[in-house]
C-alpha positions in Angstrom: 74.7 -105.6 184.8 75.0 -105.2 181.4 72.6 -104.7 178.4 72.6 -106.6 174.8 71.2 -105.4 171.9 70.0 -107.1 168.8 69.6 -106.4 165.3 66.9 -108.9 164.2 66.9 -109.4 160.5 65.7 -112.3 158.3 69.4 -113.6 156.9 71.3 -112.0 159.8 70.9 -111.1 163.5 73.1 -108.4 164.8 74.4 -108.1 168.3 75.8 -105.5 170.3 76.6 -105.3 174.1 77.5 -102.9 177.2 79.8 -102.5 179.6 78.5 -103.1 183.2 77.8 -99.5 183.6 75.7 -99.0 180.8 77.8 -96.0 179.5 79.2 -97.6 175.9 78.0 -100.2 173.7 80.0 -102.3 171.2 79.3 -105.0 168.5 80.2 -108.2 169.1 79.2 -111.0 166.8 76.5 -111.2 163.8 74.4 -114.6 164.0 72.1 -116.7 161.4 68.5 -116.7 163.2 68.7 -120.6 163.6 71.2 -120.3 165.6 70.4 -116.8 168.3 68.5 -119.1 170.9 71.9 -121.1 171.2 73.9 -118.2 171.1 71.8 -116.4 173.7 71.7 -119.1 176.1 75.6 -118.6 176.3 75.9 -115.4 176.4 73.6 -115.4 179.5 75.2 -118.1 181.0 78.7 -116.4 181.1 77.7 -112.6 181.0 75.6 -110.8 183.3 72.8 -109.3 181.0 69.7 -107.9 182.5 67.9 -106.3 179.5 68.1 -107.2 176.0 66.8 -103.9 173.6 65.8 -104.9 170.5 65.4 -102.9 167.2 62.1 -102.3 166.2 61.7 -101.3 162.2 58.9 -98.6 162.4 58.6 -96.9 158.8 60.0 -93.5 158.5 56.3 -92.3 159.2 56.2 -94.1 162.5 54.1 -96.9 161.5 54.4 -100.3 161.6 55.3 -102.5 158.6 55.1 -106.7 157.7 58.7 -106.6 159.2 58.0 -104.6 162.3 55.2 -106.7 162.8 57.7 -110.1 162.8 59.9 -108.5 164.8 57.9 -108.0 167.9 56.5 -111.9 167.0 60.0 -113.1 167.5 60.7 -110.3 170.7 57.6 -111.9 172.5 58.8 -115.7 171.7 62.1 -114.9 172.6 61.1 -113.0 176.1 59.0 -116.7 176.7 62.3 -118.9 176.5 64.3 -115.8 178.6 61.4 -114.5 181.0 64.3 -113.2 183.7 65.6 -111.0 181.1 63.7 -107.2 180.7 63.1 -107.0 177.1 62.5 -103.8 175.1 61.7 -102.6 171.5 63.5 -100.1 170.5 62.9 -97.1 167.5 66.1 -98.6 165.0 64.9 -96.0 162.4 68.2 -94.8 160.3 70.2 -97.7 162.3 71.7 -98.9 159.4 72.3 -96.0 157.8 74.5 -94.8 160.8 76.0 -98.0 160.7 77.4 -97.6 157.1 78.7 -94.2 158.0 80.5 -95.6 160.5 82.2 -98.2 158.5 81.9 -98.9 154.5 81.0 -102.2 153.4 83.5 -103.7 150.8 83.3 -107.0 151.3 80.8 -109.9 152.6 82.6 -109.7 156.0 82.1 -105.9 156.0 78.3 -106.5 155.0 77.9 -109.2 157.8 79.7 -107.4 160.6 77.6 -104.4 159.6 74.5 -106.2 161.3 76.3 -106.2 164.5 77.3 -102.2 164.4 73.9 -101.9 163.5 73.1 -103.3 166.7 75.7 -100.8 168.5 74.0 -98.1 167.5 70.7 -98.9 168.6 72.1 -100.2 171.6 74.2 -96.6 172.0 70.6 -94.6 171.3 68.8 -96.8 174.0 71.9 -96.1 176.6 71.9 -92.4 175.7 68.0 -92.0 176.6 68.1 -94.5 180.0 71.4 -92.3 181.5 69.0 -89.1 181.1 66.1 -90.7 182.9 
């Protein structure tokens, strides 16, 4: 089974996914939110996910913000239109900042596709911590 991750942003949804073994994680396609319950139904349909992790914004203290906060409102109406999926929130603290590092943005392609390596590296972080438990 593999798991997806997603970047949940208010212009932009990032998305990552797994191999079947859970050891690596790699982008795969940034999405406008009108379109992610669409695009999730596919990607159900014709990939075997099990557990979709998304990034949860907690402020560098740890707390929550107006955006965490929205985040875990659209986490819970998403888990109510995919109940068999496990769905987690995930610490995406410094995601995006990692992501950068990992490839520069110099161009609107670069900024968009940014979402989805985003997504990889809170996808990589949530794989790293489940293969130790």
């Amino acid at each position: 089974m593999k798991t997806l991750a997603l970047d949940l942003g208010d212009a932009w949804i990032g998305t990552a996914i797994s191999d079947e073994l859970g050891i690596t994680a790699r982008p795969l396609q940034t999405v406008k939110p009108p379109h992610l319950v669409d695009f999730l139904q596919n990607l159900i349909e014709n990939e075997p996910i099990s557990t979709i992790v998304v990034g949860y914004p907690k402020t560098m203290r740890g707390t929550e913000s107006e955006q965490t906060k929205k985040i875990v409102v659209q986490k819970e109406k998403l888990q109510e239109k995919f109940p068999e999926i496990k769905w987690i929130l995930w610490d995406e603290r410094l995601s995006s900042k990692q992501a950068s590092n990992i490839k520069k943005t110099k161009s609107k392609e670069d900024k968009i596709a940014s979402h989805s390596i985003a997504a990889a590296v809170i996808l990589t972080n949530y794989l790293l911590f489940a293969s130790q438990q």
